[in-house]
PDB file of N, CA, C and O in Angstrom:
ATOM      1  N   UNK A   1     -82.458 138.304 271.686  1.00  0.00           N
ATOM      2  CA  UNK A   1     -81.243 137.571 272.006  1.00  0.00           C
ATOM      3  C   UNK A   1     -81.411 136.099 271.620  1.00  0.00           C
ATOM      4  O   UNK A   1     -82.329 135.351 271.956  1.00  0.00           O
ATOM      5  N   UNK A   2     -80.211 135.788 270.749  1.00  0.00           N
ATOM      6  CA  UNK A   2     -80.258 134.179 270.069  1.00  0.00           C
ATOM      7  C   UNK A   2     -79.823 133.397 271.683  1.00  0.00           C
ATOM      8  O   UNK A   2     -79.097 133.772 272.603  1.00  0.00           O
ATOM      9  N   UNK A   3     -80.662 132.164 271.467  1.00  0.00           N
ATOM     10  CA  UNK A   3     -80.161 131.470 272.777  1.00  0.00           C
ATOM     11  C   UNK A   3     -78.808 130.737 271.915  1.00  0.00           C
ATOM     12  O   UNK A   3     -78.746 130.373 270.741  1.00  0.00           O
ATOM     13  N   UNK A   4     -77.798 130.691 272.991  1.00  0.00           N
ATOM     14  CA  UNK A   4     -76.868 129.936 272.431  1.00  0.00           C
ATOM     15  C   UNK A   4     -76.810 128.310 272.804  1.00  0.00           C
ATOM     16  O   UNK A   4     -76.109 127.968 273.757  1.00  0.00           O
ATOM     17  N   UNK A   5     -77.486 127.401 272.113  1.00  0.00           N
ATOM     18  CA  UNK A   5     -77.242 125.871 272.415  1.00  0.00           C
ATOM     19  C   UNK A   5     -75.774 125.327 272.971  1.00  0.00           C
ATOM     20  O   UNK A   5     -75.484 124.683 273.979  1.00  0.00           O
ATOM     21  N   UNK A   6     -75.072 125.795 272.018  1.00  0.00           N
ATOM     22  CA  UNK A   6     -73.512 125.282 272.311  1.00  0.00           C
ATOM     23  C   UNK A   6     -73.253 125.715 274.316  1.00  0.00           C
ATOM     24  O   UNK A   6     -73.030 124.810 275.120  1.00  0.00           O
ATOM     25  N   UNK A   7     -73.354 127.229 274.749  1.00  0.00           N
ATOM     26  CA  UNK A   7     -73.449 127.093 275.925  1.00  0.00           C
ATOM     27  C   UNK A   7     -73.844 126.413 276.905  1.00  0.00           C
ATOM     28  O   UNK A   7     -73.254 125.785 277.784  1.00  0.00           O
ATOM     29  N   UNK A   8     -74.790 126.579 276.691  1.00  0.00           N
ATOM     30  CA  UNK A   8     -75.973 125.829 277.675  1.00  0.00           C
ATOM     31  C   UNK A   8     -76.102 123.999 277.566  1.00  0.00           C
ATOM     32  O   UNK A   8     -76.587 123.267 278.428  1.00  0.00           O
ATOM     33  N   UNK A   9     -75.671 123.697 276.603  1.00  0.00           N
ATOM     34  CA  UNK A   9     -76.155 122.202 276.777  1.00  0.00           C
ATOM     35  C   UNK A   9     -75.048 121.553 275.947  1.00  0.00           C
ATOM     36  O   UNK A   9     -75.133 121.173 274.779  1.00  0.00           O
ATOM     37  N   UNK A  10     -73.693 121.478 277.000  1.00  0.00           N
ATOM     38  CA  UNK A  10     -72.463 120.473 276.684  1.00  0.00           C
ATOM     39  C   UNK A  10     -72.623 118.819 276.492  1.00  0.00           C
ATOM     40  O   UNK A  10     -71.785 117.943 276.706  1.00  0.00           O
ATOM     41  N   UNK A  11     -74.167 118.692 275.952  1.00  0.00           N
ATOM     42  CA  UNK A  11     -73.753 117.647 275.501  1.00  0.00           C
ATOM     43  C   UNK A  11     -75.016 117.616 273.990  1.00  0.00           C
ATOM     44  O   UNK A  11     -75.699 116.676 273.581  1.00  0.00           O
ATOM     45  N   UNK A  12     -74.931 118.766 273.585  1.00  0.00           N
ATOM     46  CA  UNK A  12     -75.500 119.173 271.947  1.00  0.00           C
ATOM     47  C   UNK A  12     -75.177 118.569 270.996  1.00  0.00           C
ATOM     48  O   UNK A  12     -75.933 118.400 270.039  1.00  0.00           O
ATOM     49  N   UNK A  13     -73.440 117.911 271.090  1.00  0.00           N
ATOM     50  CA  UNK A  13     -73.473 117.162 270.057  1.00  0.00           C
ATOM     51  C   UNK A  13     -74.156 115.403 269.831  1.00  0.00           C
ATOM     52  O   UNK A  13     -74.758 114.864 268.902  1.00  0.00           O
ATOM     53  N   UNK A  14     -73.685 114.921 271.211  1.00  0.00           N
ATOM     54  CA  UNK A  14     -74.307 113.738 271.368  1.00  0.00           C
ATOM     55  C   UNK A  14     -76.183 113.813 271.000  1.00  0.00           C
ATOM     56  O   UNK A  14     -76.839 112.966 270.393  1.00  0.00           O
ATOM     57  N   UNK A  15     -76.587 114.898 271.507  1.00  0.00           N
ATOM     58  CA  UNK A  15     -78.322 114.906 271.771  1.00  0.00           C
ATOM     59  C   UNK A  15     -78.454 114.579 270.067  1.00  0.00           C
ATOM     60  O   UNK A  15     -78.985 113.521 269.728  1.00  0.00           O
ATOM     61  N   UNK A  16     -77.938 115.552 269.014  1.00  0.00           N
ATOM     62  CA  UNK A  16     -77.671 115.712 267.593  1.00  0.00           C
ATOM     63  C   UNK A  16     -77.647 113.927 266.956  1.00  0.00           C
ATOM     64  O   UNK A  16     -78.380 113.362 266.144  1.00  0.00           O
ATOM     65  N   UNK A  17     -76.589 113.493 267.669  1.00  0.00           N
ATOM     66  CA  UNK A  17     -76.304 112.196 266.824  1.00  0.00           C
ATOM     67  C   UNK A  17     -77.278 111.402 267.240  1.00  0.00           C
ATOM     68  O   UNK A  17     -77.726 110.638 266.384  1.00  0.00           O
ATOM     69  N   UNK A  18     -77.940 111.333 268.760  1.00  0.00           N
ATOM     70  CA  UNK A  18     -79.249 110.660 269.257  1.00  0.00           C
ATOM     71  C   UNK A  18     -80.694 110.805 268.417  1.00  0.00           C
ATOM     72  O   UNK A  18     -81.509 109.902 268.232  1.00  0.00           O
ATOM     73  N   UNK A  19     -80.789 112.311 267.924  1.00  0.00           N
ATOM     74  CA  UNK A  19     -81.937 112.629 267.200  1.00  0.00           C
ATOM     75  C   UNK A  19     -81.351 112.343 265.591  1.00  0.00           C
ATOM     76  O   UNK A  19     -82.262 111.769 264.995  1.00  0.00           O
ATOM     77  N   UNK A  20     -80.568 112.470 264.989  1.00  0.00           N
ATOM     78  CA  UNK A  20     -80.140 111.659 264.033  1.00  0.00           C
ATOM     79  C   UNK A  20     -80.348 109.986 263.838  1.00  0.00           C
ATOM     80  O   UNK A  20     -80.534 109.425 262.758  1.00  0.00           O
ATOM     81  N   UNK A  21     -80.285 109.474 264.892  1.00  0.00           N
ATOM     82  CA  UNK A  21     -80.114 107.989 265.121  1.00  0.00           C
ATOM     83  C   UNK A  21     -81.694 107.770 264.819  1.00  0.00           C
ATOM     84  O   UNK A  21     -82.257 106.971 264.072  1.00  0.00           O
ATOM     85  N   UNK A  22     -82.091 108.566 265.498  1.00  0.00           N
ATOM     86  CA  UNK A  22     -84.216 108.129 265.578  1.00  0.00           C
ATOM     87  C   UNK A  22     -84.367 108.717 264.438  1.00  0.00           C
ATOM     88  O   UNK A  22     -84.809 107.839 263.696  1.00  0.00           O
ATOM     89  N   UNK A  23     -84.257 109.741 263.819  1.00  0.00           N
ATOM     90  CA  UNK A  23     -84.518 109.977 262.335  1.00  0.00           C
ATOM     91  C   UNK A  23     -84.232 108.741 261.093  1.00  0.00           C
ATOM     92  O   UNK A  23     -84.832 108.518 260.042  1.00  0.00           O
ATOM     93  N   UNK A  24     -83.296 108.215 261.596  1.00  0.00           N
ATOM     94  CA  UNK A  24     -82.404 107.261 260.637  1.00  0.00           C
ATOM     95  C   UNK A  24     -83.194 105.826 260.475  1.00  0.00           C
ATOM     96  O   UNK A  24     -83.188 105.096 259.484  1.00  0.00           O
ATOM     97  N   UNK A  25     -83.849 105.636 261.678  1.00  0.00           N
ATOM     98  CA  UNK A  25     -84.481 104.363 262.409  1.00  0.00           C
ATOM     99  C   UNK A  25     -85.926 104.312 262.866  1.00  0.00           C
ATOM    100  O   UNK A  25     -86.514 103.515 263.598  1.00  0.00           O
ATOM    101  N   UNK A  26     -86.291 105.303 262.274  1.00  0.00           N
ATOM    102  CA  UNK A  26     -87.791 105.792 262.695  1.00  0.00           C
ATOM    103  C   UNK A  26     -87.911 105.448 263.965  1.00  0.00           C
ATOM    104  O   UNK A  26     -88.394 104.360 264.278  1.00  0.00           O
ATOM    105  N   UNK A  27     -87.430 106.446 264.972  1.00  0.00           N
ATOM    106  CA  UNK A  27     -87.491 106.336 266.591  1.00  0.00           C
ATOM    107  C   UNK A  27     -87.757 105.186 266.833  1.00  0.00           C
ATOM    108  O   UNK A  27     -88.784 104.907 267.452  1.00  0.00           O
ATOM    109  N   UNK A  28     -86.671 104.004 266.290  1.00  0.00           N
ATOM    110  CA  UNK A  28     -86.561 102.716 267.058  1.00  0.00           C
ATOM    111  C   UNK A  28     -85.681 102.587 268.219  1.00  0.00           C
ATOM    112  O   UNK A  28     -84.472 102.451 268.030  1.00  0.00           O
ATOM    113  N   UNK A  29     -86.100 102.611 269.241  1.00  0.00           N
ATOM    114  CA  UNK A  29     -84.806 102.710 270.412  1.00  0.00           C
ATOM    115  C   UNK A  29     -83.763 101.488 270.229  1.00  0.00           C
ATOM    116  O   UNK A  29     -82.542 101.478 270.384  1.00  0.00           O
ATOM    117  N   UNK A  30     -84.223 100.962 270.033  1.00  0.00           N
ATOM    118  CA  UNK A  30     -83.559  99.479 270.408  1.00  0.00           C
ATOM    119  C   UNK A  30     -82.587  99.614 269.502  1.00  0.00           C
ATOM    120  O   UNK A  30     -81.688  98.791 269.674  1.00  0.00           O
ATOM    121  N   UNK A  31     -82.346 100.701 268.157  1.00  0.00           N
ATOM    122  CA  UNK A  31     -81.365 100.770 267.255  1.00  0.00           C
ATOM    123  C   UNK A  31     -80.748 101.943 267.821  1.00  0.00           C
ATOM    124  O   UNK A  31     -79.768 102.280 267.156  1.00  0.00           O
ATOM    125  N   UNK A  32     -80.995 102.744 268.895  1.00  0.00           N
ATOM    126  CA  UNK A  32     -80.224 103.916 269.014  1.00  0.00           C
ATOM    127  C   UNK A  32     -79.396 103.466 270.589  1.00  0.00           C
ATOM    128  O   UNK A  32     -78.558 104.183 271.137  1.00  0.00           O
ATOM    129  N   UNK A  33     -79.744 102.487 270.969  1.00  0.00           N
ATOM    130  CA  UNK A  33     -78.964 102.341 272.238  1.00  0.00           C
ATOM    131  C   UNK A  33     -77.781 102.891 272.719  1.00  0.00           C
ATOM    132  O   UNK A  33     -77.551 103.298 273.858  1.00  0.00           O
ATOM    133  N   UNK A  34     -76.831 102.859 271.453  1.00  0.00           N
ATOM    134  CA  UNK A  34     -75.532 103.410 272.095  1.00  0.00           C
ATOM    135  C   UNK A  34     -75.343 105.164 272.138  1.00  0.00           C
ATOM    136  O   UNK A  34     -74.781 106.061 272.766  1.00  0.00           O
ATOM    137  N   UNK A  35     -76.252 104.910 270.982  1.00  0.00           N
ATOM    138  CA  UNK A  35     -76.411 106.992 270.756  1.00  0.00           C
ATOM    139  C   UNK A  35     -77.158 107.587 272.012  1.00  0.00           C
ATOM    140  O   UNK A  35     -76.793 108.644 272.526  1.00  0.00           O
ATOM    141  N   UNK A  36     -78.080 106.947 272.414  1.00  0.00           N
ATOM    142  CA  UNK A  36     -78.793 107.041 273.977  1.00  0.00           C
ATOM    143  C   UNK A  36     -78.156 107.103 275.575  1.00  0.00           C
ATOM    144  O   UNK A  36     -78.336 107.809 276.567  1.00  0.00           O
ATOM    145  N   UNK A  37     -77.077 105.618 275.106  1.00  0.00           N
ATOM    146  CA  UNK A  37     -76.438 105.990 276.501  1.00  0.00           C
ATOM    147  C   UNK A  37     -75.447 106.609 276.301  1.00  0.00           C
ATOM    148  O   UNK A  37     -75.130 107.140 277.365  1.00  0.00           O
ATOM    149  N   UNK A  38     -74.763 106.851 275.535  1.00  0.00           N
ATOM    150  CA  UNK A  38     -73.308 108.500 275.253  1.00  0.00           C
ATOM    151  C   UNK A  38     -74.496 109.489 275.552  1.00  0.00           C
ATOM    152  O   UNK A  38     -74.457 109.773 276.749  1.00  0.00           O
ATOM    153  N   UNK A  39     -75.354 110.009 275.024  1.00  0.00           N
ATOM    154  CA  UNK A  39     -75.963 111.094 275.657  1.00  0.00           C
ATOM    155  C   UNK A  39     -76.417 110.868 277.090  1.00  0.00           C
ATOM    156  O   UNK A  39     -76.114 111.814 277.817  1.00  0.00           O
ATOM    157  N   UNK A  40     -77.083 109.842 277.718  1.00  0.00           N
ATOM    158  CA  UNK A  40     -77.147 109.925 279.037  1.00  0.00           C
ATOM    159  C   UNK A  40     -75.869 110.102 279.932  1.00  0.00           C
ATOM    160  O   UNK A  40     -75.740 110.693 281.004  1.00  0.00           O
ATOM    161  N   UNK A  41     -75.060 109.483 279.245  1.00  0.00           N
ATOM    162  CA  UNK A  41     -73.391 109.417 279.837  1.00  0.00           C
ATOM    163  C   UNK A  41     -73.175 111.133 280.162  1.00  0.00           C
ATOM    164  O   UNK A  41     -72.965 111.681 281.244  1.00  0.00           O
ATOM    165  N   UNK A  42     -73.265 111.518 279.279  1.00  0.00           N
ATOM    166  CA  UNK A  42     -73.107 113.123 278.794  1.00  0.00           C
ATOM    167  C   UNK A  42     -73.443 114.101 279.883  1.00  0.00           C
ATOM    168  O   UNK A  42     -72.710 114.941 280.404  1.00  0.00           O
ATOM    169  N   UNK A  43     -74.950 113.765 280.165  1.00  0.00           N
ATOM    170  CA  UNK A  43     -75.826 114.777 280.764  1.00  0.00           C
ATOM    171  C   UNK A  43     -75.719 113.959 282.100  1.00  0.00           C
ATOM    172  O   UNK A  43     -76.346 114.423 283.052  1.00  0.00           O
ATOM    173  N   UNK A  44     -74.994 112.783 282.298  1.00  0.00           N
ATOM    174  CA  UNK A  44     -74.460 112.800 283.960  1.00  0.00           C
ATOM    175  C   UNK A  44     -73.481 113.527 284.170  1.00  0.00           C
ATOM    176  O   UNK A  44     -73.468 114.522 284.895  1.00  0.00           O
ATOM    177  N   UNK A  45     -72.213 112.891 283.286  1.00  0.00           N
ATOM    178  CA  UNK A  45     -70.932 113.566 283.770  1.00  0.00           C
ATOM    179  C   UNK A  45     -71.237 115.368 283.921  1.00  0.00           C
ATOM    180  O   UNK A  45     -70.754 115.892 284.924  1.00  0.00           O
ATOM    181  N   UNK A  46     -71.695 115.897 283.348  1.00  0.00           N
ATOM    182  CA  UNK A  46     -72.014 117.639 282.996  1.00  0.00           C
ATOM    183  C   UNK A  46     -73.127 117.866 284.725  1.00  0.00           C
ATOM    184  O   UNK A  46     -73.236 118.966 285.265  1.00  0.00           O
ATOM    185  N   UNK A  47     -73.606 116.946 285.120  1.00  0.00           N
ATOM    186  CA  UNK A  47     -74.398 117.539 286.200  1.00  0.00           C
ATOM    187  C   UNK A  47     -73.775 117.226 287.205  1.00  0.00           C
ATOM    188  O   UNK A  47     -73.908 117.896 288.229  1.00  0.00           O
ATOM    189  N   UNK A  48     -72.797 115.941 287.149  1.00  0.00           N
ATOM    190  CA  UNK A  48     -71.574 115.916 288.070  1.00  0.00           C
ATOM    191  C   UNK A  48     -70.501 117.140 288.763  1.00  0.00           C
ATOM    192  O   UNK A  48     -70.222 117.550 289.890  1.00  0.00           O
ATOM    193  N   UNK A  49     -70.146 117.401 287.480  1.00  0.00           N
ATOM    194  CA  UNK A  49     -69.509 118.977 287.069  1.00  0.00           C
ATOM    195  C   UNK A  49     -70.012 120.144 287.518  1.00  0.00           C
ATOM    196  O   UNK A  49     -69.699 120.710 288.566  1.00  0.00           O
ATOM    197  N   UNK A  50     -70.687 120.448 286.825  1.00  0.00           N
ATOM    198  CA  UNK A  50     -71.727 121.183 287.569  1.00  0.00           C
ATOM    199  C   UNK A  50     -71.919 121.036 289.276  1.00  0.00           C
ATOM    200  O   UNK A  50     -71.496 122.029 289.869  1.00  0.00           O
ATOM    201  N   UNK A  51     -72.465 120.003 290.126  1.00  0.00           N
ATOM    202  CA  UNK A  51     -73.038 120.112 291.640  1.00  0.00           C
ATOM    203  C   UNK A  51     -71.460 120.146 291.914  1.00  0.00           C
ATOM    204  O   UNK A  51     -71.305 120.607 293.045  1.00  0.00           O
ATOM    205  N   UNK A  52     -70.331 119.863 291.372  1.00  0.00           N
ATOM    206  CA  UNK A  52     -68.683 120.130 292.073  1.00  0.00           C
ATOM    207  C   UNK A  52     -68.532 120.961 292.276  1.00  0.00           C
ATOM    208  O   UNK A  52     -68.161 121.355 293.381  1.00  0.00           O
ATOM    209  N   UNK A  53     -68.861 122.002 290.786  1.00  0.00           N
ATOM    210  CA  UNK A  53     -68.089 123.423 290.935  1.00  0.00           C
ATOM    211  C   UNK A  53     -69.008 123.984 291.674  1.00  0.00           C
ATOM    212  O   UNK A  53     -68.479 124.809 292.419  1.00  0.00           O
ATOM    213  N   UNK A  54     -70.459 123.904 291.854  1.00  0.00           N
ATOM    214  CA  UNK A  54     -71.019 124.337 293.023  1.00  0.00           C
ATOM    215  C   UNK A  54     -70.870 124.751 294.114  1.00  0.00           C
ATOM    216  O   UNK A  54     -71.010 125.875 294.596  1.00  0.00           O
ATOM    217  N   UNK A  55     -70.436 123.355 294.713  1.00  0.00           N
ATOM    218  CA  UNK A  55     -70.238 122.926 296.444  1.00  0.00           C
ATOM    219  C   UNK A  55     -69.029 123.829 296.278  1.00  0.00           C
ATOM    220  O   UNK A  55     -69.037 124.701 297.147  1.00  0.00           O
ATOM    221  N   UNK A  56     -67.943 123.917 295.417  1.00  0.00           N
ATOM    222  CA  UNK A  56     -66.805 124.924 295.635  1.00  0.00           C
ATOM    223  C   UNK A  56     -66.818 125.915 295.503  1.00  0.00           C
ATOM    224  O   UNK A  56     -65.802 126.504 295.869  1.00  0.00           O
ATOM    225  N   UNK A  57     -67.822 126.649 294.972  1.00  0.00           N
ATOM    226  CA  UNK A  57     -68.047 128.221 294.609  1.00  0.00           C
ATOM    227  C   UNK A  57     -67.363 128.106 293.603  1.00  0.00           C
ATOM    228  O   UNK A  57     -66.459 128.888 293.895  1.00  0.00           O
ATOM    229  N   UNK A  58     -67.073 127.662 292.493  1.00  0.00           N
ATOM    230  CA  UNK A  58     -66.965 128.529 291.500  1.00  0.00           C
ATOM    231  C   UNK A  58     -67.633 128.021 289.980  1.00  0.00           C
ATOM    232  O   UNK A  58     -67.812 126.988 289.335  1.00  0.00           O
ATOM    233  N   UNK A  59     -67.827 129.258 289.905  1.00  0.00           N
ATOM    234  CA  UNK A  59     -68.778 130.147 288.528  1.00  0.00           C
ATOM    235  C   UNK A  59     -67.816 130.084 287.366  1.00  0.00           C
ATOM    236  O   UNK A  59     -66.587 130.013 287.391  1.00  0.00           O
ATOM    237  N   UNK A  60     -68.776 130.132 286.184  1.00  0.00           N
ATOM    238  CA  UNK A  60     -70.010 129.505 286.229  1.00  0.00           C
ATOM    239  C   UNK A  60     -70.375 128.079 286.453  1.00  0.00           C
ATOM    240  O   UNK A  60     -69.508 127.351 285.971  1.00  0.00           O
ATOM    241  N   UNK A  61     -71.059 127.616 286.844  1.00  0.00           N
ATOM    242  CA  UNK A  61     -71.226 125.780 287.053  1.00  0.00           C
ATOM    243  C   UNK A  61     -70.929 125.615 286.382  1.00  0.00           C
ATOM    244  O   UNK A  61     -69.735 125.341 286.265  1.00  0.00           O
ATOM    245  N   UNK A  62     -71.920 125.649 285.184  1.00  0.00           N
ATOM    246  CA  UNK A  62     -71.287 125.021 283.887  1.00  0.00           C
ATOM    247  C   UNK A  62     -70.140 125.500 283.426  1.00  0.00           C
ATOM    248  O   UNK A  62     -70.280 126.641 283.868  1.00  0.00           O
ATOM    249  N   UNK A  63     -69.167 125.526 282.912  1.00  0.00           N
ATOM    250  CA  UNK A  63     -67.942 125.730 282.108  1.00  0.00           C
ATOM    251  C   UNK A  63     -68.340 126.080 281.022  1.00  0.00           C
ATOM    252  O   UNK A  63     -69.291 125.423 280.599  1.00  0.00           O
ATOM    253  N   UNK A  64     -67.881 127.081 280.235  1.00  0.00           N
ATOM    254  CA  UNK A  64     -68.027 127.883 278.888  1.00  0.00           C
ATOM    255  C   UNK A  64     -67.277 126.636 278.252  1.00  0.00           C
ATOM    256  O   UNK A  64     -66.432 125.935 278.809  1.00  0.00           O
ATOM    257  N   UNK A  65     -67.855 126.496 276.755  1.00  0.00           N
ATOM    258  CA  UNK A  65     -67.395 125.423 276.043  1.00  0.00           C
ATOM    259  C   UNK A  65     -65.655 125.797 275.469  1.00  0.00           C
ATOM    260  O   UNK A  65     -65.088 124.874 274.884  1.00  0.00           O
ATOM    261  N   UNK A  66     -65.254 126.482 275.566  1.00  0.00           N
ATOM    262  CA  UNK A  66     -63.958 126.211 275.530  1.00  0.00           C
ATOM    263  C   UNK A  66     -63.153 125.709 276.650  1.00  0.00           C
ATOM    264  O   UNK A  66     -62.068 125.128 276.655  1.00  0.00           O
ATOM    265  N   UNK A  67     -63.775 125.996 277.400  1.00  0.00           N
ATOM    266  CA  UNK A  67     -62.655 125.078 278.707  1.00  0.00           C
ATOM    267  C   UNK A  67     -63.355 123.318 279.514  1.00  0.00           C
ATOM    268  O   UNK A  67     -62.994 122.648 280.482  1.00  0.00           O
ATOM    269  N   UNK A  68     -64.408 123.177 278.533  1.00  0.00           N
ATOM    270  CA  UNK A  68     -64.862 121.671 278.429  1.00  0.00           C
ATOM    271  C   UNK A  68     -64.300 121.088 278.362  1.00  0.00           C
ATOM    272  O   UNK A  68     -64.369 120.430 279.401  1.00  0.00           O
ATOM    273  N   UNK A  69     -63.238 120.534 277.463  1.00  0.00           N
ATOM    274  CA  UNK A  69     -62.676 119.717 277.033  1.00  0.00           C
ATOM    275  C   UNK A  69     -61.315 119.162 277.847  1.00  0.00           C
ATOM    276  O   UNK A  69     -60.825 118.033 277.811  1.00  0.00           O
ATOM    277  N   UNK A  70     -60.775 120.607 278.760  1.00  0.00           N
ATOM    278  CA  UNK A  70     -59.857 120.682 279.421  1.00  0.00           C
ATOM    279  C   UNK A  70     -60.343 119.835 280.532  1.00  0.00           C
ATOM    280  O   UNK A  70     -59.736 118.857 280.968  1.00  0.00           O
ATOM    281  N   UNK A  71     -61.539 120.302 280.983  1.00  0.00           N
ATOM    282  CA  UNK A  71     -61.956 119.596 282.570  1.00  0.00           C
ATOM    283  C   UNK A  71     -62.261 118.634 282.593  1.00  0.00           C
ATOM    284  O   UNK A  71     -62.069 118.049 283.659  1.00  0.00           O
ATOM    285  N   UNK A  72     -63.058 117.695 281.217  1.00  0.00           N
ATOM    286  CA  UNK A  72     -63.182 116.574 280.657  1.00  0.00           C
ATOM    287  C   UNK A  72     -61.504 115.279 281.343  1.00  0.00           C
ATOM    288  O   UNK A  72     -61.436 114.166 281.865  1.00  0.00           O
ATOM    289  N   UNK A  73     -60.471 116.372 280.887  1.00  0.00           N
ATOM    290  CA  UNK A  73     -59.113 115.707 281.155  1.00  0.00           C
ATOM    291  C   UNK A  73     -58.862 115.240 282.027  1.00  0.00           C
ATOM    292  O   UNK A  73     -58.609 114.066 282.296  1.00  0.00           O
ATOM    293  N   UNK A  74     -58.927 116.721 282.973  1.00  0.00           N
ATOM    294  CA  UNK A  74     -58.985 116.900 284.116  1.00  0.00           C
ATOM    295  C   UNK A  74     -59.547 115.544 284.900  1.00  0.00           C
ATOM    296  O   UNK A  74     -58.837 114.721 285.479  1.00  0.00           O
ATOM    297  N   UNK A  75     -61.253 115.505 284.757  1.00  0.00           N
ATOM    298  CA  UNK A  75     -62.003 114.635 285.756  1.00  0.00           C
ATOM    299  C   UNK A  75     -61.312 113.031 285.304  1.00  0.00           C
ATOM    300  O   UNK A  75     -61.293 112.174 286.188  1.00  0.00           O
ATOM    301  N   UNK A  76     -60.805 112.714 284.028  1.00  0.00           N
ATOM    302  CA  UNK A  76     -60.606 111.348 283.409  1.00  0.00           C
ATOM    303  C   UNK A  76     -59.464 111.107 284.376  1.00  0.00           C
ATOM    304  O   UNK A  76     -59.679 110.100 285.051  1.00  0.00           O
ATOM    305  N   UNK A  77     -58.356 111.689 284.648  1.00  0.00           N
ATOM    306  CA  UNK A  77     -57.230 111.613 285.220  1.00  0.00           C
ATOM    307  C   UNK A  77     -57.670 111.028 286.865  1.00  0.00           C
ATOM    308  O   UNK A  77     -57.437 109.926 287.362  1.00  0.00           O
ATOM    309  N   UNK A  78     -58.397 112.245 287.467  1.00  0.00           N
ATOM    310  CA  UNK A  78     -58.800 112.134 288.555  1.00  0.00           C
ATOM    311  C   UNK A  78     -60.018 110.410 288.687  1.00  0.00           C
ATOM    312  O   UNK A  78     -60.393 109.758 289.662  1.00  0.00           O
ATOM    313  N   UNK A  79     -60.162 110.322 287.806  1.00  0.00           N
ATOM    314  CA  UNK A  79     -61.148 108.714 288.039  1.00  0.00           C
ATOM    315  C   UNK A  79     -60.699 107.971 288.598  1.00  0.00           C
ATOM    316  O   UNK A  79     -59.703 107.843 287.885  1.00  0.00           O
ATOM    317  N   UNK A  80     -60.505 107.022 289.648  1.00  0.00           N
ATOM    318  CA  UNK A  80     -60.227 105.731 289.838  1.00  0.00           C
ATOM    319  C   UNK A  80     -60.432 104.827 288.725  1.00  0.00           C
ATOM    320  O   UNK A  80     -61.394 104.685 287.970  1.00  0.00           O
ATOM    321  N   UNK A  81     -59.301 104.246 288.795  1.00  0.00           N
ATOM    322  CA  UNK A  81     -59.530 102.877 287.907  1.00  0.00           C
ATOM    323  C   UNK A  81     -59.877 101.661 288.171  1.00  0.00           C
ATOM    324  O   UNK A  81     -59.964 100.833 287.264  1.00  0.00           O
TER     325      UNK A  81
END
């Protein structure tokens, strides 16, 4: 069984442009800063998500990547400004 990346780790594309960035820059951080914090950004909001749908029961925590983008909406709306 192929593991599927796209499932499991909603924020694959950012990690991609982060390891792109250090390829590009010979793992200079100090040049990948912004590619660093969109992926940290990433892998908060998704564990946010995740411990919500938890505490509420519903499955799966994570969200199948087609309905990402929807809940993405969803939580932006719900933000305080």
């Amino acid at each position: 069984m192929k593991y599927d990346q796209e499932k499991y780790n909603p924020c694959l594309k950012e990690q991609q442009i982060t390891y792109k960035c250090f390829d590009k820059f010979n793992y200079d951080k100090e040049k990948c800063e912004l590619e660093i914090y969109n992926y940290k950004e990433c892998k908060s909001f998704w564990h946010r998500v995740k411990g919500d749908r938890k505490r509420k029961g519903i499955k799966p925590y994570l969200p199948d990547p087609e309905e990402r983008e929807q809940i993405k909406l969803q939580y932006m709306k719900s933000k305080p400004t």
